[in-house]
C-alpha positions as a Python dict, from the first residue, in 0.01 Angstrom:
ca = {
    (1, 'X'): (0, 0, 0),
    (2, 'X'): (319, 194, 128),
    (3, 'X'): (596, -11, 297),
    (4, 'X'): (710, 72, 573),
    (5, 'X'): (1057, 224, 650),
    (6, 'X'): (1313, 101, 906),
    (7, 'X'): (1384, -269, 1106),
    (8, 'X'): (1291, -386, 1425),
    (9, 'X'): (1515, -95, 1624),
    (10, 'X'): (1391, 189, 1457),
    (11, 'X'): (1308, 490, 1734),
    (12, 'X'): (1489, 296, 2017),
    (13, 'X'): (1756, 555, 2047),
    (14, 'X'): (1648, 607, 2425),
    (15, 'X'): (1455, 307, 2463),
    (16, 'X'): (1752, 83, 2450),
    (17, 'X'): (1993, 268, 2619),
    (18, 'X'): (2191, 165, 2955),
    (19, 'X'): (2170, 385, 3309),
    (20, 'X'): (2459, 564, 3316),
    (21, 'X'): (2538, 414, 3635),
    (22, 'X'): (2483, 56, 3495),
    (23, 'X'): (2730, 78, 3175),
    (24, 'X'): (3012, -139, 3158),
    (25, 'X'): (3126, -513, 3059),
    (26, 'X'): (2864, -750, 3125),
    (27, 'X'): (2962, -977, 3336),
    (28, 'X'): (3030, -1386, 3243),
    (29, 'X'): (2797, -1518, 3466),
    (30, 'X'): (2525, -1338, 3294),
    (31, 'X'): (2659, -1410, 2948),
    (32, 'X'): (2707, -1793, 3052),
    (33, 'X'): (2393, -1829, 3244),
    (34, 'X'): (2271, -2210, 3248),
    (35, 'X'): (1876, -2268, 3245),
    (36, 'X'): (1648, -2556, 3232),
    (37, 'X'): (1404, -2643, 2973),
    (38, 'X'): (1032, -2524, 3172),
    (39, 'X'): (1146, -2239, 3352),
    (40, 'X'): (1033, -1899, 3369),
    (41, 'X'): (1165, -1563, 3250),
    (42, 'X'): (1125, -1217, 3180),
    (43, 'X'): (1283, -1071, 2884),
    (44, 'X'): (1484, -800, 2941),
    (45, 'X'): (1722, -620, 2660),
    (46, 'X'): (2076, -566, 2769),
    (47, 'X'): (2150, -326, 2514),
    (48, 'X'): (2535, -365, 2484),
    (49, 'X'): (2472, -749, 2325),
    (50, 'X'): (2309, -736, 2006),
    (51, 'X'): (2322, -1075, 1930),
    (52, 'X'): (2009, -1278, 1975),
    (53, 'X'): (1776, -974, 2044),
    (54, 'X'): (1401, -973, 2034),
    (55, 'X'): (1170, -725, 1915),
    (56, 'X'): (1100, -469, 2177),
    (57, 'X'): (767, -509, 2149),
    (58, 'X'): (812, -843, 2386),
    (59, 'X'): (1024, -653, 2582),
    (60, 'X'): (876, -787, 2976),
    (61, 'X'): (728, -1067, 2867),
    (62, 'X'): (681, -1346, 3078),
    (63, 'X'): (771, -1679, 2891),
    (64, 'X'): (878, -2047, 2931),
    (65, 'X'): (1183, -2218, 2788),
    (66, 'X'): (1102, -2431, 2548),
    (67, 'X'): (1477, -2551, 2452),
    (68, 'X'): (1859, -2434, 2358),
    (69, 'X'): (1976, -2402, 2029),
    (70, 'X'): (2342, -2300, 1975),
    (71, 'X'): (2431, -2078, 2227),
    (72, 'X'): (2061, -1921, 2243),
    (73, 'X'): (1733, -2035, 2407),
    (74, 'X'): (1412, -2074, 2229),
    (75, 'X'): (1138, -1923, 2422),
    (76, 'X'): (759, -1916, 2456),
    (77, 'X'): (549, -1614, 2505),
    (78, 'X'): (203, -1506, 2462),
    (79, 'X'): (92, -1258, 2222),
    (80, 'X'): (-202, -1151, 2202),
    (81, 'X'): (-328, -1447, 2278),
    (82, 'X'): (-143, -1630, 2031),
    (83, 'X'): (224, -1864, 2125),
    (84, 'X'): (520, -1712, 1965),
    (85, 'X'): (858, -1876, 1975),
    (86, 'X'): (1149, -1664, 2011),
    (87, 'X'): (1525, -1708, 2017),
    (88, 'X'): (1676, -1522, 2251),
    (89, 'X'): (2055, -1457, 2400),
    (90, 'X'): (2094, -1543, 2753),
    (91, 'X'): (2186, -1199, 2831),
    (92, 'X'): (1859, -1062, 2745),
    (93, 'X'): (1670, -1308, 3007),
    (94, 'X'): (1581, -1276, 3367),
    (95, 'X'): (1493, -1586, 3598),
    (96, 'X'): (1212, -1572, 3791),
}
């Protein structure tokens, strides 16, 4: 079997890259965003955090919080019809 070369943000160069119109410092209320355990989001990569990023394979995803560890959220999405459990930054999530 051959391995395969490169991580999880190999051939992203455009992929995760901002609007030129929406670069800048992110602001604190997104960083510090508060939400509840059973609530819905969409994941959506802010590319200027790289902490707590997903693949970007889930990237619009609907999922459901499940709880908070640290400073991170663990969240449930469906995959193929499988549950997977991801920790994501609250940066990188969308209320709906």
């Amino acid at each position: 079997m051959v391995s395969r070369i490169g991580g999880t943000k190999r051939k992203t160069r455009h992929k995760l890259t901002k609007h030129f119109r929406d670069k800048g410092k992110v602001p604190l209320s997104k960083f510090f965003q508060e939400l509840s355990l059973g609530d819905k989001v969409v994941l959506k990569v802010n590319p200027t955090v790289q902490k707590g990023l997903y693949h970007f394979r889930f990237h619009s995803k609907v999922g459901t919080i499940k709880a908070k560890r640290g400073n991170c959220y663990q969240v449930t999405i469906k995959d193929g019809g499988k549950p997977k459990l991801l920790n994501v930054h609250p940066v990188h999530l969308r209320k709906l």
